[in-house]
KOLZANU-778730 format. One record per residue (C-alpha): x, y, z; residue in one letter. Coordinates in steps of 0.05 Angstrom, whole numbers, plus 5000, padded with zeros to 4 digits. Layout:
% KOLZANU-778730
(node (X,Y,Z),'A')
...
***
This chain:
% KOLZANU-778730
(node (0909,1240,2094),'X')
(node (0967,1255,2130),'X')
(node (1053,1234,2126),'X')
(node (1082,1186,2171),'X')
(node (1137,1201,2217),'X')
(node (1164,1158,2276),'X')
(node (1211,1162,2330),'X')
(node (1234,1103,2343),'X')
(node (1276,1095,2418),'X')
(node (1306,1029,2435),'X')
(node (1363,1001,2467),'X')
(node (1424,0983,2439),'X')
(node (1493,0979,2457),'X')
(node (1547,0957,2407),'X')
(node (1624,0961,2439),'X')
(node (1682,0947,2412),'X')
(node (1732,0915,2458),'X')
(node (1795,0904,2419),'X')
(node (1812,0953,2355),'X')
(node (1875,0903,2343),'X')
(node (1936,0932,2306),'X')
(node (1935,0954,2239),'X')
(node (1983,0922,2183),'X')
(node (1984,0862,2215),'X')
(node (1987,0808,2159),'X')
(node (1926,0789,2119),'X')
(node (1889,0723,2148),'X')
(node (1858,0677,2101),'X')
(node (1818,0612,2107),'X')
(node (1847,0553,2120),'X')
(node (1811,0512,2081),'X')
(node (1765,0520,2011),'X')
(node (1693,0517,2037),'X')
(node (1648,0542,1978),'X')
(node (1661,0547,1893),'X')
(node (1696,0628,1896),'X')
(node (1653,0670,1826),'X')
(node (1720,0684,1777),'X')
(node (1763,0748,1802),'X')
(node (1704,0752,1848),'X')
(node (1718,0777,1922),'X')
(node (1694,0729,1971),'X')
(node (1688,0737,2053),'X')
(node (1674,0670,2097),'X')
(node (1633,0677,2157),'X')
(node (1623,0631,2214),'X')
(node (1560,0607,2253),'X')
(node (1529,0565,2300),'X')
(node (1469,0581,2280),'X')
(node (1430,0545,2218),'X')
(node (1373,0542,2163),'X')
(node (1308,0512,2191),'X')
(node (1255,0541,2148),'X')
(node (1274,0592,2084),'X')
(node (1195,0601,2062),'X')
(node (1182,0672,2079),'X')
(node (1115,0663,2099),'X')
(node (1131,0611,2153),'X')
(node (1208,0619,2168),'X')
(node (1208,0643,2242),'X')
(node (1279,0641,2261),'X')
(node (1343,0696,2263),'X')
(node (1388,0661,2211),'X')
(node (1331,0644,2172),'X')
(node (1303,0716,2170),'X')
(node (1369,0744,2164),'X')
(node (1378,0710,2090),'X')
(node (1311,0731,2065),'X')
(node (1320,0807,2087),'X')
(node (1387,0802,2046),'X')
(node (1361,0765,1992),'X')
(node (1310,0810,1983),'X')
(node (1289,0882,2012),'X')
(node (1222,0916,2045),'X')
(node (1186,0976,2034),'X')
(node (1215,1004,2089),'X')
(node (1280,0989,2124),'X')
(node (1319,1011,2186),'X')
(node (1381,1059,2170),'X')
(node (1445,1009,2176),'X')
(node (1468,1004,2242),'X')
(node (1410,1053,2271),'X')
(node (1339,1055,2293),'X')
(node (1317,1099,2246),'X')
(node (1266,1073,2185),'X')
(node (1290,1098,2114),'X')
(node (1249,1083,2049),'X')
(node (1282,1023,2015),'X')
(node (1221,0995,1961),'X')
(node (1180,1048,1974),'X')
(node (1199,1119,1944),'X')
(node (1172,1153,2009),'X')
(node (1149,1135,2077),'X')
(node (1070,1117,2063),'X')
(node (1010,1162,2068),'X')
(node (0960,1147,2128),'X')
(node (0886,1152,2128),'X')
(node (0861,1200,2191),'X')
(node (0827,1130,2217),'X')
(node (0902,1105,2219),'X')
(node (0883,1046,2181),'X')
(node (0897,1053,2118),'X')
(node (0972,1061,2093),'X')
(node (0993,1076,2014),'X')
(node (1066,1060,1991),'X')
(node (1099,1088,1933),'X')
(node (1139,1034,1896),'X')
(node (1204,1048,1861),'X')
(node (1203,1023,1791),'X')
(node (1276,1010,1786),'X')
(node (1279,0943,1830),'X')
(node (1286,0880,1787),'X')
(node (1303,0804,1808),'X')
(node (1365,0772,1784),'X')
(node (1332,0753,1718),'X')
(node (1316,0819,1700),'X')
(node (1242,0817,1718),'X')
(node (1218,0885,1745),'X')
(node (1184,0885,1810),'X')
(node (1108,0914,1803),'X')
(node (1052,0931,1848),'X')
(node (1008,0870,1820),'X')
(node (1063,0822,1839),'X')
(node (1077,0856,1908),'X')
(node (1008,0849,1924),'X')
(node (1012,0780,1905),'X')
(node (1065,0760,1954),'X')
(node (1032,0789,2015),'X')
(node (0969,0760,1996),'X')
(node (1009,0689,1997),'X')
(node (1029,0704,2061),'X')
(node (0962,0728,2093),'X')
(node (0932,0658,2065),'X')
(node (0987,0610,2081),'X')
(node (0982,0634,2156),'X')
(node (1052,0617,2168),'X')
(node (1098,0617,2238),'X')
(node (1103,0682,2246),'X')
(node (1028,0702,2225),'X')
(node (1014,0740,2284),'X')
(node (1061,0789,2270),'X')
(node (1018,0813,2204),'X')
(node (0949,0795,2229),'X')
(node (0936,0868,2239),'X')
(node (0925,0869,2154),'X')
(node (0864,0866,2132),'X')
(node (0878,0874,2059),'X')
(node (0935,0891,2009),'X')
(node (0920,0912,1941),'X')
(node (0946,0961,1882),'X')
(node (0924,1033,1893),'X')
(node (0893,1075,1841),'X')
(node (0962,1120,1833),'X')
(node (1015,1099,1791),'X')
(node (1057,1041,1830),'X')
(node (1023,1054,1888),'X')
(node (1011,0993,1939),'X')
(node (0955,1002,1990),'X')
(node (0946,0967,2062),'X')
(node (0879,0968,2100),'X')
(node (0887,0950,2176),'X')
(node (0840,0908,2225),'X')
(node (0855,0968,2270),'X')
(node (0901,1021,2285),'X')
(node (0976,0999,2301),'X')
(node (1025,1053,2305),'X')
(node (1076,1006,2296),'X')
(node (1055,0977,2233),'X')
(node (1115,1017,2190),'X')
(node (1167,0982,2243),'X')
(node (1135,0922,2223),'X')
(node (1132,0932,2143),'X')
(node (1211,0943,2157),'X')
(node (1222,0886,2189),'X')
(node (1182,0830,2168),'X')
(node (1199,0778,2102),'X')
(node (1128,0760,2096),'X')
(node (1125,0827,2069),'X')
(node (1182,0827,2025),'X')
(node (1177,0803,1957),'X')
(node (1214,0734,1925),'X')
(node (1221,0711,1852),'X')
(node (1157,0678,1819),'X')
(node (1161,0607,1816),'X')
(node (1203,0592,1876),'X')
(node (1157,0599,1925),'X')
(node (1084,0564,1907),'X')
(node (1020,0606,1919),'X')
(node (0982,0556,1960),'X')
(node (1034,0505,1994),'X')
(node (1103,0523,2040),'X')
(node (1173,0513,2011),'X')
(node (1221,0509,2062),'X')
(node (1281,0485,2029),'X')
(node (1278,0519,1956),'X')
(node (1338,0497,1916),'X')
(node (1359,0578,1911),'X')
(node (1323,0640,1927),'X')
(node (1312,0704,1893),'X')
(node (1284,0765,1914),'X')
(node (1299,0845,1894),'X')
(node (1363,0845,1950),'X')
(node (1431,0853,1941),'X')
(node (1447,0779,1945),'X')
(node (1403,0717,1919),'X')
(node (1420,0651,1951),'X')
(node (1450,0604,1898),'X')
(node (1459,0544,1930),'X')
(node (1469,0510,2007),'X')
(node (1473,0452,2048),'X')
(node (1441,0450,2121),'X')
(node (1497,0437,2175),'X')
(node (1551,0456,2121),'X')
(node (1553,0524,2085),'X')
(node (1500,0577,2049),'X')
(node (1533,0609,1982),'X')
(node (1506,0678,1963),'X')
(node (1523,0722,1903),'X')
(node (1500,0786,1877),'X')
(node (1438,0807,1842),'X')
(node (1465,0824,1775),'X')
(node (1405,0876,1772),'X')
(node (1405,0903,1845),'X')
(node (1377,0973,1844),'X')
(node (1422,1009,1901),'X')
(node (1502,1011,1909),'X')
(node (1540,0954,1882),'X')
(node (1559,0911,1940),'X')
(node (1637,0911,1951),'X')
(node (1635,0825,1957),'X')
(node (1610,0789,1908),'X')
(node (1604,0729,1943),'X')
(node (1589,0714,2014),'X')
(node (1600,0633,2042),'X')
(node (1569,0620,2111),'X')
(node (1599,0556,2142),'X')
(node (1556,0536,2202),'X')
(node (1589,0501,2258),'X')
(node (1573,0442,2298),'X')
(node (1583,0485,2366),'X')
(node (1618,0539,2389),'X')
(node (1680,0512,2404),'X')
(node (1693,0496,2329),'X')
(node (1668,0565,2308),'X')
(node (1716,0598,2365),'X')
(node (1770,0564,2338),'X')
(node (1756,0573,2266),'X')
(node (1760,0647,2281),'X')
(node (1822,0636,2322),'X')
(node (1864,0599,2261),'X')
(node (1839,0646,2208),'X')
(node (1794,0593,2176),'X')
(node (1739,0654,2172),'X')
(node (1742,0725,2165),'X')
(node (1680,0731,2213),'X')
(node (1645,0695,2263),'X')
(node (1573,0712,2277),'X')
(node (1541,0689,2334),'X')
(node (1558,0631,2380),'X')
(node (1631,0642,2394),'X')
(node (1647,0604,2472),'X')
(node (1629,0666,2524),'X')
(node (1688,0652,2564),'X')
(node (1738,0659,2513),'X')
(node (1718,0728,2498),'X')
(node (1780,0759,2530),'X')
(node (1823,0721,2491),'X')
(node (1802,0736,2426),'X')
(node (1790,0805,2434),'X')
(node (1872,0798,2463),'X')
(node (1890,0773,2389),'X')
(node (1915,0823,2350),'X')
(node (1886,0816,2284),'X')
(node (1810,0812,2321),'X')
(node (1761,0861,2330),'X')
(node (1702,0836,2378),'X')
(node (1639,0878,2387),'X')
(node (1585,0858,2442),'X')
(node (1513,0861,2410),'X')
(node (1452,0848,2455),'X')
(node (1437,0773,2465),'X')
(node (1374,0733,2467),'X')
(node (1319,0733,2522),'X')
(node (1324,0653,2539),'X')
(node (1269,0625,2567),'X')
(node (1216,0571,2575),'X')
(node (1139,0563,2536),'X')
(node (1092,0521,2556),'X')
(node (1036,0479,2509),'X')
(node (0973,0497,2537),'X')
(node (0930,0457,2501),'X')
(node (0969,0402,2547),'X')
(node (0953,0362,2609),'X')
(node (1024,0393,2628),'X')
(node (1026,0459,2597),'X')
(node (0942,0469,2610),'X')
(node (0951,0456,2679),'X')
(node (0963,0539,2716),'X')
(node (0983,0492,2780),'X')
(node (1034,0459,2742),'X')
(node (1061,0511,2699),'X')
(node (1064,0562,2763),'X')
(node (1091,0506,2807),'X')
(node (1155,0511,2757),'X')
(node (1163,0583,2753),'X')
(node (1165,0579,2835),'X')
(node (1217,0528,2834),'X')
(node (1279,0560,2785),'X')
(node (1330,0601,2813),'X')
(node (1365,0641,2753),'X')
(node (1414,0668,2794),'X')
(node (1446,0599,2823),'X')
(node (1432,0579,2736),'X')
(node (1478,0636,2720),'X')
(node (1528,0621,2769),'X')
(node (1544,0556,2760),'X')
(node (1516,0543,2689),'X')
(node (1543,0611,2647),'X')
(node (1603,0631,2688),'X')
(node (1563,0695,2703),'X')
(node (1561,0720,2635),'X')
(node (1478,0735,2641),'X')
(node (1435,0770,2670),'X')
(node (1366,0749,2712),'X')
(node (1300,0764,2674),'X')
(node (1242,0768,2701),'X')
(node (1197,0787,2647),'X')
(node (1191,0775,2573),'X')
(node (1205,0848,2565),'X')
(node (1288,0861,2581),'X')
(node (1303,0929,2614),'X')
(node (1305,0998,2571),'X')
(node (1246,0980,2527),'X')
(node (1183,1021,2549),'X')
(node (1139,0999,2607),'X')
(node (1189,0943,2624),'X')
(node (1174,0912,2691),'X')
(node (1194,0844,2732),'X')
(node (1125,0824,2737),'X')
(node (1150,0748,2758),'X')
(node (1190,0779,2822),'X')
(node (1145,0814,2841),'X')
(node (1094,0752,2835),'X')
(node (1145,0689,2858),'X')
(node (1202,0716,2889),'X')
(node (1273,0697,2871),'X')
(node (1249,0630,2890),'X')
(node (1194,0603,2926),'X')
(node (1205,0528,2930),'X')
(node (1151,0513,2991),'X')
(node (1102,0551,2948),'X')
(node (1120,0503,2887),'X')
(node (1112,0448,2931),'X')
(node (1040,0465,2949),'X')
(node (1021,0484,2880),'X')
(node (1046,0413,2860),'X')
(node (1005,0378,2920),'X')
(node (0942,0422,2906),'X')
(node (0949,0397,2831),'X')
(node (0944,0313,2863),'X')
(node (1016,0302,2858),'X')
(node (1059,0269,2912),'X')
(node (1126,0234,2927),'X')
(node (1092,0165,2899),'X')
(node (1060,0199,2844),'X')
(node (1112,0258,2817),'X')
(node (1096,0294,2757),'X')
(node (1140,0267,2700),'X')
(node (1157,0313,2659),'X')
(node (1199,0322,2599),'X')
(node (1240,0386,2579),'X')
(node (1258,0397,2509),'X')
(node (1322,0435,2489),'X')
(node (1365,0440,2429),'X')
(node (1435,0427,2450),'X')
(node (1490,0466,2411),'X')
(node (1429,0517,2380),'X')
(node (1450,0564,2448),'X')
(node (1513,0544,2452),'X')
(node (1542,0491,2492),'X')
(node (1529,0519,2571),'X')
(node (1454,0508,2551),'X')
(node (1459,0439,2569),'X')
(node (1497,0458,2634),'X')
(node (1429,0503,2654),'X')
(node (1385,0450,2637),'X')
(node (1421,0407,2687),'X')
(node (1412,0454,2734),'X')
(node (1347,0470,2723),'X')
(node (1333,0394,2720),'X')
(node (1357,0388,2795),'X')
(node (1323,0455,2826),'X')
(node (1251,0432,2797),'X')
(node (1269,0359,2837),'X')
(node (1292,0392,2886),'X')
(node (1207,0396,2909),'X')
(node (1213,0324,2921),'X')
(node (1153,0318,2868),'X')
(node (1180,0332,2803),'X')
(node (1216,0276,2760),'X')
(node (1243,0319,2706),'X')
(node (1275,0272,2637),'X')
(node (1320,0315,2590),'X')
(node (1304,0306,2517),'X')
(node (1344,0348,2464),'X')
(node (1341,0351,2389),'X')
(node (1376,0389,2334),'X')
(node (1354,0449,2315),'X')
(node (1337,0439,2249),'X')
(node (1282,0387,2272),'X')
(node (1271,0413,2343),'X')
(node (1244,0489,2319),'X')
(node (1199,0454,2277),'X')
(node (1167,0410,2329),'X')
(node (1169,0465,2375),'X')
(node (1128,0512,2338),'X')
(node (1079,0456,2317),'X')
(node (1060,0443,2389),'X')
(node (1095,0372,2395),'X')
(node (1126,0396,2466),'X')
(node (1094,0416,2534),'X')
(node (1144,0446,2551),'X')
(node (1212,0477,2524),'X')
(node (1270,0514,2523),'X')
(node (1275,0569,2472),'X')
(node (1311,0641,2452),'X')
(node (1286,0710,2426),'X')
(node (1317,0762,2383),'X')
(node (1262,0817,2369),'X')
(node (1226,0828,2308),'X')
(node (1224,0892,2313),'X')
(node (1255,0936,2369),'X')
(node (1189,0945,2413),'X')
(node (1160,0915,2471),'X')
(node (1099,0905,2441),'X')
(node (1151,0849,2403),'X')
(node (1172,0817,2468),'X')
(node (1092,0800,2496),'X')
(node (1049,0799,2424),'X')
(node (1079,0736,2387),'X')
(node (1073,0697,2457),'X')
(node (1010,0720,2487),'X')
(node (0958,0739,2433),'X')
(node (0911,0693,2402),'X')
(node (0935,0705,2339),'X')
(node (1008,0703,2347),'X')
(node (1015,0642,2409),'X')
(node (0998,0588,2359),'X')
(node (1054,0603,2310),'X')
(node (1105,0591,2371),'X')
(node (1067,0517,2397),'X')
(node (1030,0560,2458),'X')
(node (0969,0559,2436),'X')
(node (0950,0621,2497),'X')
(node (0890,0658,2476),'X')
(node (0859,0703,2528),'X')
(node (0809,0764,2519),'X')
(node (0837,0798,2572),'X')
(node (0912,0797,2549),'X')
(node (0890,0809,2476),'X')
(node (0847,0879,2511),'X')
(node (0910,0890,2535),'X')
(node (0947,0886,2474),'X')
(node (0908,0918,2428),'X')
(node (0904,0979,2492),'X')
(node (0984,0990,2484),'X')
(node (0983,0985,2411),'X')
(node (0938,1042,2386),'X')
(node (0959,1082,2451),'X')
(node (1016,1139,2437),'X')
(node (1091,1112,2436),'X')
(node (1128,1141,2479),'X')
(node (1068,1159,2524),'X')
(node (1053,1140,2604),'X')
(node (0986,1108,2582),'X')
(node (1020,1057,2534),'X')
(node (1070,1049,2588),'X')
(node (1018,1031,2645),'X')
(node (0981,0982,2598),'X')
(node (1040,0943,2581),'X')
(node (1061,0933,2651),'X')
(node (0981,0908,2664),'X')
(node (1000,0856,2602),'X')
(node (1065,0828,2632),'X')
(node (1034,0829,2707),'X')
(node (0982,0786,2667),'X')
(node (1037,0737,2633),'X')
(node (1071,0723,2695),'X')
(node (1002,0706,2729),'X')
(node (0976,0660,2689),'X')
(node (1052,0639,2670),'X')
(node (1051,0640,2591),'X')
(node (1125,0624,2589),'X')
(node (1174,0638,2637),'X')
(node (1236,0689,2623),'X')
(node (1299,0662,2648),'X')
(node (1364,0699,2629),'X')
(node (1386,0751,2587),'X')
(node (1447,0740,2550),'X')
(node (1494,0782,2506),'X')
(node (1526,0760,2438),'X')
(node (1582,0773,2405),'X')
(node (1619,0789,2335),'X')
(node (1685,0769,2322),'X')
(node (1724,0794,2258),'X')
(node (1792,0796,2219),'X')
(node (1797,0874,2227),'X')
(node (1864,0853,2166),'X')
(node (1807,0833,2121),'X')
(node (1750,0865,2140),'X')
(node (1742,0932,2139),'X')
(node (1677,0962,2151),'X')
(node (1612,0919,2202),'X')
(node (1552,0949,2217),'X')
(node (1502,0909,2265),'X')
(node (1440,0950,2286),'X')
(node (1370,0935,2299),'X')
(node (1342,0890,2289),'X')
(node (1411,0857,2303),'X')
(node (1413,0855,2225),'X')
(node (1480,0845,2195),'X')
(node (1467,0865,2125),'X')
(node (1520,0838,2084),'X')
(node (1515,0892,2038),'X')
(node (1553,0945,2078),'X')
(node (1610,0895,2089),'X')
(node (1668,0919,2063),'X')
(node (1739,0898,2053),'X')
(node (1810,0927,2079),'X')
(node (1839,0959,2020),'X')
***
């Protein structure tokens, strides 16, 4: 056997660009949005963002994952506002078998759920084992398990692997599949995507909410680690992000948390009582059904990725607040390449025109095809780039392109379900690897959970290649580039931008934010100006 250690290198830049002035006068909300717990301390946050799925072994989206890692807490978890992994459940990091398949965890005995219940390594195991039979969303992710069960030491938790994955304690820290939730919320054999509260062994425990409106959370009576200086937290989600800007403008919230307006950045960050700090954005991009007569078709689907020109999208769509991408995989992760320059240019629009006439279309016959995008989910320039995009893929004079958008709440469902051909979507990692950027979309296990339904030998050799290679090592880095050169050929998806986001907060009522990888605010470490 042998200890685990990791060293973990990503990138990530948090700056602050206005400290404010201190003693300025306190700013509270305008308006009562959420029941306040008596001579409780409450803090109001703002979002554009909104609960699609809250069943841990399914839910596949940021907000959604960011309430079950606060609601409840993993084995391991990153150090707030670093990239280093810390024990959280587990008393140490876990024992590894010389085979690197086999990993034991230690659990504390101190962590209990709100009702006093004390977590144990039977129920533990239980909750994985839900998730490894339910098969959720974001399946792919933990498909490397083979088996979880209770080890033959006291509290002790054991994992066996498919094969060896070097990044399987990154994962263990970042996934709530792993992390376990109150019995009887949650059933064994059937999803439950809108639970009327949730539970788990976090700080917080979700007590009630209302989709489009607000999320109430108050403390875990029985939390095991630091009390948490609010005892409650009220998210109030936002139509767009011109009601969110302003909300944080007239003091309705003491933070806003993604989807402030981009171009009104200076502004606020000019307001005295406002502290801004720029976190990494999204990868935006587009995916492709290929079990589609669109999304099948490699004439069609490279015909498209020919035809866009992110440059003249950022330009005249998001006032130049982006930046190009040209792979799946941003710049400053390892092996990072721009496998689709290299393959199609900036554009190539007389190459997507012969793709599209090879593939039997003409200017009496066009391809008519529809691209899906939620409207305000992005923010509200998204439409703006689908307008543009709409034009530069007619611009081949074979191409009628129809717009369809739908909320989010409905649209990530149908997404991931394989209802579109072809759609607009965003990407915060899972966990601060490349690996995270190319595995979810292009293996056979994970491309199904996102609608893509992509399953190729050759990509999953690939994959498997940089995942039991050396991190940090020239031969992972070489394999990696191989699997993006491969994703851009065969077009899986097609990267488009990368963007940045933002948070915005009352520096009079806030004191203390912390927003590290993986771009997890962890509303225990909030803490309020004395």
């Amino acid at each position: 056997m042998k200890r685990f250690s990791v060293l973990l290198v990503a990138l990530l830049v948090l700056s602050v660009l206005s400290a404010g002035i201190a003693g300025a006068d306190q700013t509270t909300p305008t308006s009562d949005p959420a029941p306040s717990q008596e001579d409780g301390l409450s803090i109001v946050i703002g979002t554009t963002d909104d609960i699609s799925e809250l069943d841990p072994a399914t839910a596949y989206s940021f907000h959604d994952w960011e309430i079950l890692r606060n609601v409840s807490d993993s084995l391991l978890a990153y150090v707030p506002g670093g990239v280093d992994v810390e024990p959280r459940l587990a008393t140490d990091f876990p024992t590894v078998s010389e085979d690197g398949l086999t990993y034991t965890f230690t659990l504390r005995d101190d962590a209990m759920f709100p009702d006093g219940t004390v977590l144990t390594p039977e129920m533990y195991v239980e909750w994985v084992n839900r998730s490894l039979t339910l098969q959720g969303d974001p399946y792919g992710l933990i498909a490397v398990i083979s088996s979880v069960a209770v080890g033959e030491g006291e509290n002790e938790v054991v994992f066996t692997l498919s094969e060896p994955f070097g990044l399987f304690p990154i994962t263990v820290a970042s996934q709530p599949q792993l992390m376990p939730f109150q019995e009887g919320i949650f059933p064994a054999d059937e999803f439950n995507n809108q639970p009327e509260m949730i539970a788990g062994v976090g700080p917080y425990q979700l007590v009630e909410y209302t989709i489009g409106e607000q999320a109430v959370f108050n403390k875990n009576p029985n939390y095991y680690g630091e009390e948490p200086a609010y005892d409650e937290v009220v998210f109030i989600y936002y139509e767009d992000d011109a009601q969110l800007t302003l909300a944080i403008q007239s003091g309705e919230i003491d933070m806003a948390w993604k989807g402030v307006t981009a171009t009104e950045i200076e502004n606020l960050a000019a307001q005295e009582n406002l502290t801004v700090i720029n976190t990494p954005g999204r990868i935006q991009y587009f995916l492709f059904n290929h079990d589609t007569d669109i999304g099948g078709n490699p004439l069609i689907r490279s015909a498209i990725a020919k035809a866009i020109d992110r440059d003249e999208i950022i330009d005249r769509a998001l006032s130049g607040l982006a930046n190009p991408l040209y792979s799946f995989v941003p710049e400053g992760f390892a092996g990072s390449a721009e496998s689709f320059l290299d393959l199609y240019g900036f554009r190539d629009l007389e190459g997507a025109i012969a793709d599209l006439e090879e593939a039997g279309y003409s200017t009496d016959a066009p391809l008519e095809v529809d691209l899906w995008y939620p409207p305000e989910r992005y923010g509200g320039q998204v439409a703006d780039a689908m307008a543009v995009i709409e034009a530069q893929l007619e611009e081949t004079g074979l191409i009628d392109v129809t717009l369809q958008s739908q909320e989010w709440s409905s649209y990530i469902v149908a997404a991931t379900a394989g209802e579109y051909p072809f759609y607009f979507l965003g990407w915060f990692f899972d966990y601060p690897d490349s690996d995270n950027y190319i595995h979810p979309f292009a293996s056979c296990a994970g491309s199904p959970g996102l609608g893509i339904n992509y399953c190729s030998d050759e990509m999953d050799g690939l994959l498997s290649g940089e995942r039991v290679a050396e991190i940090g090592s020239d031969e992972r880095a070489d394999v990696l580039v191989q699997a993006q050169d491969l994703f851009a050929s065969e077009v899986v998806g097609i990267p488009l931008w990368l963007g940045q986001d933002q948070m915005v907060y009352d520096h009079t009522v806030v004191d203390n934010v912390l927003v590290g990888p993986p771009l997890l605010l962890e509303y225990r470490y909030l803490t309020p100006v004395e």
